[in-house]
C-alpha positions in Angstrom: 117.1 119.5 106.1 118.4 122.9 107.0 115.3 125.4 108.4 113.0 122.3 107.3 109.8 122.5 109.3 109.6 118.7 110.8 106.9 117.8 113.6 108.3 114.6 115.4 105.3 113.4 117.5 106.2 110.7 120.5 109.5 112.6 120.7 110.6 112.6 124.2 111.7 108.6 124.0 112.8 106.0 122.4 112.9 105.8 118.7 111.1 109.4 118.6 114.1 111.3 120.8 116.9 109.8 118.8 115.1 110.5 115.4 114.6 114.0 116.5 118.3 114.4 117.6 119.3 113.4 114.2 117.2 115.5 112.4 118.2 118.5 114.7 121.4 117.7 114.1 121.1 118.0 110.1 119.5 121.7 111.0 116.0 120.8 110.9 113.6 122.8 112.8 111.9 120.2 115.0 108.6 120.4 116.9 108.6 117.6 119.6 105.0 117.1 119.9 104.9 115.1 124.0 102.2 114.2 126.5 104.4 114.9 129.1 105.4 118.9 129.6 108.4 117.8 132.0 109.9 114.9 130.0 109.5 117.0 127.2 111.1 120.0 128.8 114.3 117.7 130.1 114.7 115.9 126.1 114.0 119.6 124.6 117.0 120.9 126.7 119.3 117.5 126.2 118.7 117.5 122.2 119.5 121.7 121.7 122.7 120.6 123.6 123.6 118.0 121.7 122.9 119.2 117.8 123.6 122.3 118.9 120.6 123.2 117.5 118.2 126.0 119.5 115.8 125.7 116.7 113.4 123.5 118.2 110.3 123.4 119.5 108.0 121.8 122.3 103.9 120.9 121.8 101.8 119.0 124.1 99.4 116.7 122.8 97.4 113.5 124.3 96.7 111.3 121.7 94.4 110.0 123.7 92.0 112.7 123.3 90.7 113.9 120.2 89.8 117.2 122.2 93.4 117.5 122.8 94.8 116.8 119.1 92.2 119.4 118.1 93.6 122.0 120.5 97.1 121.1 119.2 96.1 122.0 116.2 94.8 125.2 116.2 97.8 126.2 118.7 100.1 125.0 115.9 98.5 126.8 113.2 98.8 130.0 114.7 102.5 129.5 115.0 103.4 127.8 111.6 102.1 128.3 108.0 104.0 125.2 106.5 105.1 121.6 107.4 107.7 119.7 105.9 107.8 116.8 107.3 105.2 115.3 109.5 106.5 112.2 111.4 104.0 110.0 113.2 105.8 108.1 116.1 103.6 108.4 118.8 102.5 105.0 119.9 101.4 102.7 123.4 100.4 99.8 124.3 97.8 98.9 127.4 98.1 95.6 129.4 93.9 95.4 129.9 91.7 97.3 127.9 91.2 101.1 128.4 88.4 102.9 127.2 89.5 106.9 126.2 87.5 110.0 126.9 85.9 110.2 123.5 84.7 106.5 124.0 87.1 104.7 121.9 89.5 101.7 122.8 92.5 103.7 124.0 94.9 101.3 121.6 93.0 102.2 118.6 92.7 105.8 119.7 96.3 106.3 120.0 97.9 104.4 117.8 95.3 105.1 114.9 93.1 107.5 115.5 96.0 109.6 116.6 97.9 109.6 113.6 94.7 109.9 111.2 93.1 112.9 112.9 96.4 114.5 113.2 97.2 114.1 109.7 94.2 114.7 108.0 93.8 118.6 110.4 97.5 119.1 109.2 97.2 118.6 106.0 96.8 122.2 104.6 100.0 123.0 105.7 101.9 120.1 104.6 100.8 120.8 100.8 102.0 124.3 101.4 105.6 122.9 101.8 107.5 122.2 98.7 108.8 119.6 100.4 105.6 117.3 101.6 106.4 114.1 103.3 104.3 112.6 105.6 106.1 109.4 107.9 104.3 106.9 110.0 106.2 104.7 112.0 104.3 101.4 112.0 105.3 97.7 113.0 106.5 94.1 111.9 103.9 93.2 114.3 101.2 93.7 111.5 102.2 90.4 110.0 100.5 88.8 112.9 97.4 89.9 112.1 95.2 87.0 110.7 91.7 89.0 110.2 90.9 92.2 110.4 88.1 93.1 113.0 87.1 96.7 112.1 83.7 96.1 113.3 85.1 95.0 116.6 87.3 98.4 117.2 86.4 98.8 120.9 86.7 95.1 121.5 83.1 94.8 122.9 83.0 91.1 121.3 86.3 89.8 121.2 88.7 89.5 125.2 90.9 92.2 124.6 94.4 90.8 124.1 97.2 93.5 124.0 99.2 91.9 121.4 96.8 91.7 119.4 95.2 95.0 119.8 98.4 96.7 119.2 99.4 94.7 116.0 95.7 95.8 114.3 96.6 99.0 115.4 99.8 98.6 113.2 98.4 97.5 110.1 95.6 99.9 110.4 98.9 102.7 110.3 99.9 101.1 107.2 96.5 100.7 105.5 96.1 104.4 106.4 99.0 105.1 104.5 97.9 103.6 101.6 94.8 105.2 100.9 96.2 108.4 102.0 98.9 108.3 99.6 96.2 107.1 96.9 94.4 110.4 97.7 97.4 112.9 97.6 98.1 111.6 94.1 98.8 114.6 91.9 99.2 116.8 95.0 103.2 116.7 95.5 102.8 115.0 99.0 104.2 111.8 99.7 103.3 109.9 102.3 105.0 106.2 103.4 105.1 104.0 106.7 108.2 102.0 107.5 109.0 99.0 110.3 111.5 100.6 112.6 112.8 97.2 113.8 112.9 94.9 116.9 114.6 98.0 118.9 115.5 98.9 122.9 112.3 100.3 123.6 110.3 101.0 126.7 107.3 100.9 125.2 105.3 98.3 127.6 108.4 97.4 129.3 107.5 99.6 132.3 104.7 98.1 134.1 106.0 95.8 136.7 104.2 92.5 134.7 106.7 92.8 131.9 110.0 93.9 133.5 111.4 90.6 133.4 111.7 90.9 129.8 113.7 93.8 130.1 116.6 91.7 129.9 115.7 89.5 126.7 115.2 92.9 125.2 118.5 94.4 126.0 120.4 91.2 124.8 118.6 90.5 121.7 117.3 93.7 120.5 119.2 96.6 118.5 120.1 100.3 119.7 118.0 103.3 119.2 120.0 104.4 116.4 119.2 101.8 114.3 115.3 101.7 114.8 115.3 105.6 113.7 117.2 104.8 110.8 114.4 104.3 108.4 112.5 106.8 109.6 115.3 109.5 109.0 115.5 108.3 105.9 112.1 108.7 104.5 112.3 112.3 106.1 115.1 113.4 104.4 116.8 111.5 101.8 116.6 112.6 98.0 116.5 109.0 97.2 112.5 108.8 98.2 111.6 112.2 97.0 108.9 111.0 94.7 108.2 107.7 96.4 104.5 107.3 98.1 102.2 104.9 99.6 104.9 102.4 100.4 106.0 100.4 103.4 109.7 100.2 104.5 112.2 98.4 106.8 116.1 99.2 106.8 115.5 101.7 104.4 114.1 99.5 101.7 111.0 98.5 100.6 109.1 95.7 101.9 105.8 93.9 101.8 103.4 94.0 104.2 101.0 91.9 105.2 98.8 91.0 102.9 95.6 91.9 104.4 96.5 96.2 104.3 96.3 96.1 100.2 92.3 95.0 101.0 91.1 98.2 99.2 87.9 97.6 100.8 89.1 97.5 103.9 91.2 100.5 103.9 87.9 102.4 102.5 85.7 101.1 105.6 88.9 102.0 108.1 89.1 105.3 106.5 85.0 105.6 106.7 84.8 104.4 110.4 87.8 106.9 111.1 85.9 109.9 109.5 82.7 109.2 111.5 84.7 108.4 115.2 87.2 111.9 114.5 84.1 113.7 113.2 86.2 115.2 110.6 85.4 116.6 107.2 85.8 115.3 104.0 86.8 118.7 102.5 90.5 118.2 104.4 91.4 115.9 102.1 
């Protein structure tokens, strides 16, 4: 990983600072792509001391805003000519439902949206690299998904139920994958989604409804190291090299729910996803 170009996104916490540490630590040149300019200032400084590495980088992006992904873009471009990894990590839940400034259910916006607009703007440089490996950290929580309610997105129909919004968010990461890894056939660029585990993270933990879970968390879930296992792994290790369009957990392969290998689903995702991110087809 030495010099390799990685963009971490969500890297300021949880699974996202300690998979950035570790990658820093190998001699990667990491981007920590953060909403926050002064958490991302304080985790820049913490991780150069750490890996010792002062190749690293900070970006701001809401993924909240497509405006704002766009911007990061273009900023990014004029810095870099390559990627070698891109790591998707971002994520957030929201305890009642949230509308974004584009209009779009703030779940699905982030947690979607985010990582398919990013992606598909990026992709020019990441089939530049000679390296090519696109991540996207998704969830165990997809399993609970029973139907999938693309045509329900902003939750307009259905009462908005955080759990459930954020595992379709999840499976919609992994049915991304798919078809994205279906498309870059041919092209050199792999691209695979993985389950980082039932892990210590904040992530909803910090609104005063659900701190009394805090405790259940910290006695049954596992450290931060272990949850950016798998996701270190599909960024660096020689053993995936030529692997694409698959879903792991623990660094092996798994099976997903059964509902993100709907082909015709992940064509009307990828559709909707187009028209919403008013993105070309030509980036693919």
């Amino acid at each position: 990983m030495k010099d390799k170009i990685v963009i971490v996104t969500g890297a300021n916490a949880g699974i996202g600072k300690v998979t950035t540490q570790e990658l820093a630590e190998m001699g990667a040149h990491v981007i920590l792509v953060c909403r926050n300019e002064k958490k991302g200032k304080k985790t820049l400084q913490e991780i150069k001391k750490l890996s010792k590495n002062n190749n690293l980088d900070l970006m701001l992006c809401d993924f909240s805003s497509l405006k704002s992904i766009n911007n990061f873009v273009k900023n990014f471009k004029k810095k870099h000519k390559k990627i070698d990894v891109l790591l998707n990590n971002h994520g957030a839940v929201f305890l009642k439902k949230t509308m974004t400034e584009d209009g779009i259910e703030a779940t699905f916006a982030v947690n979607h949206l985010g990582y398919f607009s990013l992606t598909l703007q990026l992709l020019d440089l990441v089939k530049a690299s000679d390296y090519s490996r696109i991540v996207n950290v998704a969830s165990s929580s997809n399993y609970k998904v029973k139907k999938l309610e693309l045509d329900d997105y902003n939750w307009e129909r259905r009462k908005y139920r955080l759990l459930t919004a954020y595992a379709e968010s999840k499976i919609y990461n992994i049915m991304f994958t798919f078809l994205l890894a279906e498309k870059l056939k041919g092209t050199g660029v792999s691209a695979n989604c993985l389950h980082p585990g039932y892990i210590r993270t904040d992530i909803g933990l910090n609104h005063f409804l659900l701190k009394p879970l805090n405790p259940i968390v910290k006695r049954k879930a596992k450290p931060l190291e272990e949850g950016a296992e798998t996701s270190v792994y599909l960024a660096s290790s020689p053993e995936v090299e030529n692997v694409t369009g698959k879903y792991y957990h623990i660094m092996k392969e798994r099976e997903p729910n059964e509902l993100a290998f709907d082909k015709k689903k992940q064509k009307e995702l990828w559709d909707l996803s187009m028209s919403l991110t008013g993105l070309s087809s030509d980036l693919i």
